[in-house]
N, C-alpha and C positions, 0 to 999 in steps of 0.2 A: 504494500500500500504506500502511493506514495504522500508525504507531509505539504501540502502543499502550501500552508498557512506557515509552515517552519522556514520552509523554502525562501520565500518573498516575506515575511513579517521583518521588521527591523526586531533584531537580538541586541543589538545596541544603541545608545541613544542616540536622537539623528546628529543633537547638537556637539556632541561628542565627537563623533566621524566626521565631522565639519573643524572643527578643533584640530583635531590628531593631524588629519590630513594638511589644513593650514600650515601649521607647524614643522611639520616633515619635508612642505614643498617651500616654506621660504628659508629652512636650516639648509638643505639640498642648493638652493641656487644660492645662496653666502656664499657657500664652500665651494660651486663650480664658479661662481661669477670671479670671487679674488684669490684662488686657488689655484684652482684649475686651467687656467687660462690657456696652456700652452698647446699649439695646435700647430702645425705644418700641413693642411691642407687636405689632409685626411686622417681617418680614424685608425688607428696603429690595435694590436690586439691589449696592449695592455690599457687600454682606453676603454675599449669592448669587454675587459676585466672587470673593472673598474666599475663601470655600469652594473653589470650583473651582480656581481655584489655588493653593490649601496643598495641596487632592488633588495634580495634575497635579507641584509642586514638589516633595512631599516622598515619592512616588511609589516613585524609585529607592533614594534613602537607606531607604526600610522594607524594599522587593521585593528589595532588590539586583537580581542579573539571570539571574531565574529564567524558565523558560519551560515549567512543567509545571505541572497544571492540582491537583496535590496542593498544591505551594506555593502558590500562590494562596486555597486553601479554606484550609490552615493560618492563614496573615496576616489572614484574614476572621475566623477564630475565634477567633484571639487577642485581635482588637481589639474581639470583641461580648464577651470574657470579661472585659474590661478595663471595658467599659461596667457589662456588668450587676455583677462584683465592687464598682464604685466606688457603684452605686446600693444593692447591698444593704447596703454599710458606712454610706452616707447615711443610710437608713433603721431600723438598728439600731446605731448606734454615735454614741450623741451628740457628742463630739469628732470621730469624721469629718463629720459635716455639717457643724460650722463651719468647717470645710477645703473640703469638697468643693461647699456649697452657700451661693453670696453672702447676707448679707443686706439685706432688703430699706431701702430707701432713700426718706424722705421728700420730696417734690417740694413737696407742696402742706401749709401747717399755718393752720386754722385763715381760710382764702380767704386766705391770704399766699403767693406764688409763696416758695420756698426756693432763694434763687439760689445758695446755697455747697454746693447738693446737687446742682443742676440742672449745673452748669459742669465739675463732673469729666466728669460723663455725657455732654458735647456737648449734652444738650436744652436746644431754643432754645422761647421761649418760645412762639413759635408749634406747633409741634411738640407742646407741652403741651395746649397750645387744643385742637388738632386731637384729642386725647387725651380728653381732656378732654367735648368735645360728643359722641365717640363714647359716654361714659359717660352721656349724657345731663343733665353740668352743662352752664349754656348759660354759665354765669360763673366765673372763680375765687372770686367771693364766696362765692359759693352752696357752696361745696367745705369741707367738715370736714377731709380729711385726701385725699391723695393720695399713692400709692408707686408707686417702681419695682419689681417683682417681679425674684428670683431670676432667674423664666423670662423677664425682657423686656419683661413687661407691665407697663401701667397701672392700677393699682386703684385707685378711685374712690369716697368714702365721702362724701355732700353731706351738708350740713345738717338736711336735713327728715328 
């Protein structure tokens, strides 16, 4: 037989999974926003690590220890209300952007590698390179200006 009332009943209180959740997704973006920052333009595995265990860790402290299928949709929607609120404040609120969105970071000025930009980020100079000839510079000479983006990426601006 199945519970179908256990199923869909909230086991926890709503206000509560409103709370937890809250809490979990602005502790989460602290720690990716001034932490985390460091990106080269794509997701490496220990990135994709990294992910799955902040899920699987911080899991119970959002869920507490629900087992209805209400709670669960609720913690899902708090945390997409959490996403798209911070992006619509990004997007029309110029003081939340420069809260909510890095900015971008010089690498390369002028074909000079910027090693006091490069060294907080971890990018090693190969890692650059690699960067670098994906943009189709084959040199740092050849390079006018390079950034890190916001998003991770490398932007690449040569000479010609």
């Amino acid at each position: 037989m199945i519970d179908w009332h256990g199923m869909f009943a909230f086991d926890t209180p709503v206000l509560e999974i409103i709370i937890r959740g809250t809490c979990v997704y602005w502790a989460l973006f602290l720690i990716m926003r001034f932490w985390m920052r460091r990106g080269s333009g794509s997701v490496g595995v220990t990135d994709l690590l990294v992910i799955v265990l902040l899920g699987d860790a911080i899991q119970n402290a959002m869920a507490g220890d629900y087992n209805s299928i209400s709670d669960g949709i609720l913690l899902v929607v708090v945390i997409v209300a959490w996403d798209y609120i911070l992006d619509f404040l990004a997007y029309h609120v110029p003081f939340m952007r420069k809260f909510l969105v890095p900015e971008k970071i010089c690498l390369v000025k002028n074909g000079k590698l910027q090693w006091d930009n490069m060294k907080p980020q971890l990018i090693t100079e190969e890692e650059l390179l690699s960067q670098l000839r994906l943009n189709e510079a084959l040199s740092v000479s050849k390079v006018k200006e390079a950034y890190l983006e916001p998003n991770g990426e490398i932007s690449v601006i040569t000479k010609e």
